[in-house]
C-alpha positions as CSV (number, residue, x, y, z in Angstrom):
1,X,-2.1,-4.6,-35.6
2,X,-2.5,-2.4,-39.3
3,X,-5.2,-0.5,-38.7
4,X,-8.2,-2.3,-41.0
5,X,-10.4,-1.4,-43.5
6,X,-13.0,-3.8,-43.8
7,X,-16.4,-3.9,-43.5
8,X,-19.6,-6.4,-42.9
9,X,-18.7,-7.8,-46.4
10,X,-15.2,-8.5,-45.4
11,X,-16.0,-9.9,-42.9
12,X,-19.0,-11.9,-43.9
13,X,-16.1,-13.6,-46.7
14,X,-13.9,-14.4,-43.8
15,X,-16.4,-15.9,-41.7
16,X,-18.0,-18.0,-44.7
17,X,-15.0,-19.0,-45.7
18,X,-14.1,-20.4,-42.1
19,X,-16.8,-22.6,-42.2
20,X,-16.6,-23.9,-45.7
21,X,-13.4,-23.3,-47.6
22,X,-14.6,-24.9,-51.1
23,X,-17.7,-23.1,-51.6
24,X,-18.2,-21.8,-54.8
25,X,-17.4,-18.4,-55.7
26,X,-21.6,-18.5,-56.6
27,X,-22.3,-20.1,-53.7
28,X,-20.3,-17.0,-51.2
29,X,-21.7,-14.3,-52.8
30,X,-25.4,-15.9,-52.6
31,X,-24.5,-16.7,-48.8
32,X,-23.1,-13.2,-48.1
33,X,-25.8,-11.3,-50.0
34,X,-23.5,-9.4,-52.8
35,X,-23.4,-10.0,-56.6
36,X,-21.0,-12.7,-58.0
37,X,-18.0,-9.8,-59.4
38,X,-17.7,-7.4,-56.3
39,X,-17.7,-10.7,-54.0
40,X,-15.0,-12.1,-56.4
41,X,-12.7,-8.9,-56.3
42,X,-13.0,-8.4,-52.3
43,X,-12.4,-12.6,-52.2
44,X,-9.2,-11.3,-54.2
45,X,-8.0,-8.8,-52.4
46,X,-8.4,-10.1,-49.3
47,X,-6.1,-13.2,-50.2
48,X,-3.9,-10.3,-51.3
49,X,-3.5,-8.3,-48.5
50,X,-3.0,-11.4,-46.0
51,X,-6.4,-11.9,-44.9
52,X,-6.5,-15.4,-45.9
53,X,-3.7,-17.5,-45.2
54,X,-4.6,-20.6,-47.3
55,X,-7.4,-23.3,-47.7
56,X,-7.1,-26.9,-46.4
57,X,-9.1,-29.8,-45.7
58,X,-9.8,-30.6,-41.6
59,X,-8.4,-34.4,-41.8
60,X,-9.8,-36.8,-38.9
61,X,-6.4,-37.8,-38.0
62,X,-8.0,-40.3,-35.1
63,X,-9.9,-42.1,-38.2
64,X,-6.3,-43.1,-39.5
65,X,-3.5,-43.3,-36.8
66,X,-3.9,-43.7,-33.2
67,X,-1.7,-40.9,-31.5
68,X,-1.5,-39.5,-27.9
69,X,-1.0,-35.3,-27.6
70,X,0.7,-33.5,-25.4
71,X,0.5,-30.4,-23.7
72,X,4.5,-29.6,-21.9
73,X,4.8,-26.5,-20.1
74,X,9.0,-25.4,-21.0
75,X,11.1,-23.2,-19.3
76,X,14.5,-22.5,-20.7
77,X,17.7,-22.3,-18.4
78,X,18.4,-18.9,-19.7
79,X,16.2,-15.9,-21.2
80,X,18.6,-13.7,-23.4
81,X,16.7,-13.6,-27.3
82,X,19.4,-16.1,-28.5
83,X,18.0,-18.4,-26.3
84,X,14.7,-18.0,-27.4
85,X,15.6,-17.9,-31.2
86,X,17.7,-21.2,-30.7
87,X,14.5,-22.7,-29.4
88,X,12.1,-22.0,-31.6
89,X,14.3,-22.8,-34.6
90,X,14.2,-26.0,-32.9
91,X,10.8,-26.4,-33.1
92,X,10.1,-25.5,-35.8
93,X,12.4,-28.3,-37.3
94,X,10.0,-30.7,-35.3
95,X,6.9,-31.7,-37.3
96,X,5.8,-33.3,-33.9
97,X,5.1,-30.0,-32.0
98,X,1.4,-28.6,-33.6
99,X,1.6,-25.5,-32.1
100,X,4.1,-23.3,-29.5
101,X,3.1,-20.6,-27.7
102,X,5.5,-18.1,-25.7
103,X,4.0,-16.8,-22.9
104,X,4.4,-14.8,-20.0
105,X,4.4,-15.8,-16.4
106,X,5.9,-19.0,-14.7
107,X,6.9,-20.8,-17.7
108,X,8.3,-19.8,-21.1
109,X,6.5,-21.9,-23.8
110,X,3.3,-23.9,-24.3
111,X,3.5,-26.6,-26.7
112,X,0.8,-29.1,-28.1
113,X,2.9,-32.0,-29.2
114,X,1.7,-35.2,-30.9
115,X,3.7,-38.6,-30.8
116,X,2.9,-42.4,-31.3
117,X,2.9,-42.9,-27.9
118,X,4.3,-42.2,-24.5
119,X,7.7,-43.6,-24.9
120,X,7.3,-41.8,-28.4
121,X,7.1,-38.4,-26.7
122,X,9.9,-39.1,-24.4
123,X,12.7,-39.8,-27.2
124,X,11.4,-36.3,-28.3
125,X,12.4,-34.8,-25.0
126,X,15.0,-36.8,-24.7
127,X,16.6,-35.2,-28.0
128,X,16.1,-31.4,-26.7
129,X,17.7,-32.7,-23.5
130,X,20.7,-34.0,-25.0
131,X,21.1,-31.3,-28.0
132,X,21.6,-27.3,-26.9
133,X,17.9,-26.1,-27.3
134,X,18.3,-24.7,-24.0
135,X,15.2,-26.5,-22.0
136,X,16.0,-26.3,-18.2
137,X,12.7,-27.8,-17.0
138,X,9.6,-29.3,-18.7
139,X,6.1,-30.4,-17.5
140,X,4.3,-32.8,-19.3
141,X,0.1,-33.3,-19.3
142,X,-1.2,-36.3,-21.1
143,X,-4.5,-34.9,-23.2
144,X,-6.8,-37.4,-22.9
145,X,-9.5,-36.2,-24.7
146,X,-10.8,-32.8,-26.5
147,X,-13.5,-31.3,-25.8
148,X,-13.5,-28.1,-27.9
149,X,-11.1,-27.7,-30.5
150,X,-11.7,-24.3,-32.3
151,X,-13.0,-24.5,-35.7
152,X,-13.7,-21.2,-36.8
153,X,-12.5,-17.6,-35.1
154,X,-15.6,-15.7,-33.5
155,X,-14.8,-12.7,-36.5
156,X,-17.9,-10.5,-35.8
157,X,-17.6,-10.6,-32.1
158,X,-14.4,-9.6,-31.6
159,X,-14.7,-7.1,-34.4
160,X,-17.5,-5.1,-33.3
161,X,-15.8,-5.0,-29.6
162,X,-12.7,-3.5,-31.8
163,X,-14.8,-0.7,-33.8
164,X,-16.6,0.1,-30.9
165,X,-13.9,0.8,-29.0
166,X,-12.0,2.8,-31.5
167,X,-12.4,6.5,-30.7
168,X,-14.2,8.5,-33.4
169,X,-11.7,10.2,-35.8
């Protein structure tokens, strides 16, 4: 992590903007209690610099298609970092798979995967079977309902744990 420079204004942006992405540039600065133009520039630069990775609308996908997720546990028959690579080029080609975690421990990957339906989801693992993505073993758990699904990123709590346990320079 780049050492940051931001401060309760910042971070008073990011978290307003987490919670509503098409507020007015009026609207922000009135929320985070700063004048219109320094709100505007530190909106700017903080697009700029990375902070902000986009804007998009939160679609209630279960409104328009019914679709069953997916969590699979994967562990690949080898570990050298072509393995790895070849894998997650893989899924990154898959529009299915929402999200991929590595991680460390008794499996290699985490994936939330989303499909029509169960027989859906198995001509997707069927595919990585049968092409060379590596996959030696997968375990599959049928979501069958959410009960938290993060919305916005607890900023100021993690944050303030950070600066306080930065050691005074």
């Amino acid at each position: 992590m780049r050492h940051l420079r931001l401060d309760r204004y910042d971070l008073a942006i990011l978290s307003a903007l987490q919670q509503d992405g098409r507020m007015s540039k009026l609207r922000l600065a009135d929320k985070i209690h700063l004048s219109p133009t320094p709100c505007w520039e530190r909106l700017r630069r903080l697009e700029r610099e990375g902070f902000i990775l986009g804007y998009h609308a939160e679609v209630a996908i279960s409104e328009l298609l019914d679709v069953a997720h997916f969590l699979v546990e994967v562990t690949l028959s080898r570990h050298r970092a072509e393995d790895f690579s070849r894998f997650e080029q893989a899924v990154e080609k898959r529009p299915e798979v929402l999200t991929c975690y590595a991680v460390a421990g008794g499996f290699d990957y985490l994936l939330l995967v989303v499909a029509g339906d169960i027989s859906d989801y198995q001509s997707l693992l069927q595919n990585w079977l049968e092409t060379e993505t590596g996959v030696e073993r997968f375990f599959t758990y049928v979501v069958t309902r959410t009960v938290k699904q993060i919305k916005t990123f607890p900023l100021e709590r993690f944050w303030n744990n950070r600066t306080r346990n930065e050691p005074n320079t």
